[in-house]
C-alpha positions as CSV (number, residue, x, y, z in Angstrom):
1,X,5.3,-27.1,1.4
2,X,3.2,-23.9,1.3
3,X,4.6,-22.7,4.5
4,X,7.9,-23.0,3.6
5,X,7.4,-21.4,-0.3
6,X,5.5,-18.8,1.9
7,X,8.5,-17.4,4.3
8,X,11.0,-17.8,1.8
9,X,8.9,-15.6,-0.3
10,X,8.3,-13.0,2.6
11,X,12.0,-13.4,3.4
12,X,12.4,-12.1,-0.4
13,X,9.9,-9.4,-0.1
14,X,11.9,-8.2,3.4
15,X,15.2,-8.3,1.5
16,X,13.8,-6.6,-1.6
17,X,12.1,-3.6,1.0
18,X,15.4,-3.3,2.6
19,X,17.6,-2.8,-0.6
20,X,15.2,-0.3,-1.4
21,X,15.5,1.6,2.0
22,X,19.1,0.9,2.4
23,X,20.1,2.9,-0.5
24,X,16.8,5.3,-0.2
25,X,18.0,6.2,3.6
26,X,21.3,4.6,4.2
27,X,23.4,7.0,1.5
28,X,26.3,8.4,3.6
29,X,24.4,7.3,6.9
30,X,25.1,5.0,9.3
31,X,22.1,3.8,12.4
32,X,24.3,2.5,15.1
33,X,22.2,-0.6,16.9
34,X,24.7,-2.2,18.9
35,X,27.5,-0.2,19.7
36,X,30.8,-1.2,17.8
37,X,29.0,-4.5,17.2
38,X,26.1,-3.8,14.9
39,X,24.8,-1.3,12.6
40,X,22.8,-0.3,9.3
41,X,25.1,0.8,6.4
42,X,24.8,0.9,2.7
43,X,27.6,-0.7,1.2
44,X,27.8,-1.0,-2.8
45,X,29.1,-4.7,-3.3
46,X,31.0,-4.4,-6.9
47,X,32.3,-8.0,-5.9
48,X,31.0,-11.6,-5.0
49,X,31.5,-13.5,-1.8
50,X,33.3,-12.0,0.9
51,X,34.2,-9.4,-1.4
52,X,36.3,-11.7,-3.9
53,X,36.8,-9.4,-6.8
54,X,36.2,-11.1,-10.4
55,X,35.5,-8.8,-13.8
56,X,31.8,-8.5,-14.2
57,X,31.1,-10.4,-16.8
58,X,32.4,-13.5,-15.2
59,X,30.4,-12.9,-12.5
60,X,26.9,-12.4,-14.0
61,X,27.7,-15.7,-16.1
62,X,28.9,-17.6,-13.0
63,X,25.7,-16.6,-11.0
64,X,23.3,-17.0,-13.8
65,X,24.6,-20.4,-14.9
66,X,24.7,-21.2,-11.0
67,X,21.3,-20.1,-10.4
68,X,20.2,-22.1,-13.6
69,X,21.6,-25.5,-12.3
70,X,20.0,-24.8,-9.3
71,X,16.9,-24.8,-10.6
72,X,16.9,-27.9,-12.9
73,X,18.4,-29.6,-9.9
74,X,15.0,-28.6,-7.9
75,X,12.6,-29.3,-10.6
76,X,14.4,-33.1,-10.8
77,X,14.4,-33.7,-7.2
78,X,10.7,-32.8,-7.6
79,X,9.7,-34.9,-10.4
80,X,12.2,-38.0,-9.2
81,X,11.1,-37.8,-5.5
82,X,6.9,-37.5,-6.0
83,X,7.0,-33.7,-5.4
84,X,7.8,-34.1,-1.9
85,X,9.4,-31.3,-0.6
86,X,11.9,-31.8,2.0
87,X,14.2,-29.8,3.8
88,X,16.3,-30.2,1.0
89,X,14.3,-28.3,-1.6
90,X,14.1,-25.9,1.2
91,X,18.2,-25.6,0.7
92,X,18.0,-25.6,-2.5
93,X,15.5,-22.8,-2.6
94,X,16.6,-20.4,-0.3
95,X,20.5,-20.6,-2.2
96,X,18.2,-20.0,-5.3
97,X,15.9,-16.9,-4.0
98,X,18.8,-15.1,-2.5
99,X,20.8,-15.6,-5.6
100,X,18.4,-14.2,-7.6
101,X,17.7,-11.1,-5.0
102,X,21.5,-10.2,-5.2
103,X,21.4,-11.0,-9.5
104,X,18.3,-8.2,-9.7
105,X,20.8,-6.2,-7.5
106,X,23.4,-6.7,-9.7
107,X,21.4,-6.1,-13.1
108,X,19.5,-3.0,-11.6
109,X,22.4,-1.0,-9.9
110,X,25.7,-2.7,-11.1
111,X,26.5,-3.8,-7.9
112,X,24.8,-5.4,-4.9
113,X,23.2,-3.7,-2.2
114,X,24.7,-4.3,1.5
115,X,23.3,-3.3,4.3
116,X,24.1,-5.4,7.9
117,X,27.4,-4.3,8.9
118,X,29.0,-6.8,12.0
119,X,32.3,-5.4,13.2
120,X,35.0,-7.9,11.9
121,X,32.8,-9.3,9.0
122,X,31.8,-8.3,5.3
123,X,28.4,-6.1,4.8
124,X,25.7,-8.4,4.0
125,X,22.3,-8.5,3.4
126,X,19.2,-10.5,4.0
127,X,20.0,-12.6,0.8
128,X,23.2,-13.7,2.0
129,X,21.9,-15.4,5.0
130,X,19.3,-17.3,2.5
131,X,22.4,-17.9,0.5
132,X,24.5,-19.7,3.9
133,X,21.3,-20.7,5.4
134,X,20.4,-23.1,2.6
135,X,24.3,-23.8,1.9
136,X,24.3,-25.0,5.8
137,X,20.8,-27.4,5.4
138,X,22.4,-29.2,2.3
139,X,25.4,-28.9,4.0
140,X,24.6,-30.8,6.7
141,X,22.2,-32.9,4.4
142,X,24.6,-34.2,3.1
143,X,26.8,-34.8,6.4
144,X,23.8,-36.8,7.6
145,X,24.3,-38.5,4.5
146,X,20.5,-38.0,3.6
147,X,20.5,-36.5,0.4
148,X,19.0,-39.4,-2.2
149,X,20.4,-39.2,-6.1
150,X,19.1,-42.1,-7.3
């Protein structure tokens, strides 16, 4: 448990230092790394996902209400299951972290900071990956049918 709350953690801390660079040394810049494959870019996310537009507001309430089910959801699993935690805390925890990376984003600049740029795919940043990394472990979780409720 404390290895895991340890790298998501560090994951944060790397995704935090990065916003910070990215829009410190990224402003009208771009560091090629693979050749029309891969670079470095800021890119100011006004939207959510995939760039889906929605008015602000909606969004902050969507993501803060999100990021609050979340965490009652974690803090039952918890209590129901003994405190054990599985991979699906880890899930659960990594959707939360990054959500709440991209929410300081959001509420500190008005938009959220983008960085990774992969030719045919939106900017994204280290919080995104939490984000689809835990949505893939509950995801498959759940395929593998072994997520308890009751």
């Amino acid at each position: 448990m404390i290895a895991w709350l340890a790298g998501i953690i560090f994951l944060l801390a790397i995704d935090r230092i990065l916003k910070q660079w990215a829009i410190a040394e990224l402003y009208n810049k771009k560091i090629t790394i693979i050749k029309k494959i891969f670079s470095l870019e800021l890119f100011k996310n006004e939207n959510i996902a995939f760039s889906i537009y929605l008015p602000e507001t909606i969004i902050l309430a969507v993501i803060i209400a999100v990021i609050i089910l979340l965490i009652f959801i974690l803090i039952w699993r918890l209590i129901k299951f003994s405190k054990q935690f599985t991979l699906i805390e880890a899930g659960l925890l990594l959707v939360i972290i990054g959500a709440v990376s991209n929410l300081s984003d959001r509420l500190q600049f008005g938009f959220v900071v983008d960085y990774f740029n992969l030719t045919y795919w939106p900017v994204f940043n280290l919080a995104d990956v939490m984000i689809s990394a835990g949505v893939l472990i509950l995801g498959w979780m759940l395929w593998q049918n072994k997520i308890k409720t009751v």
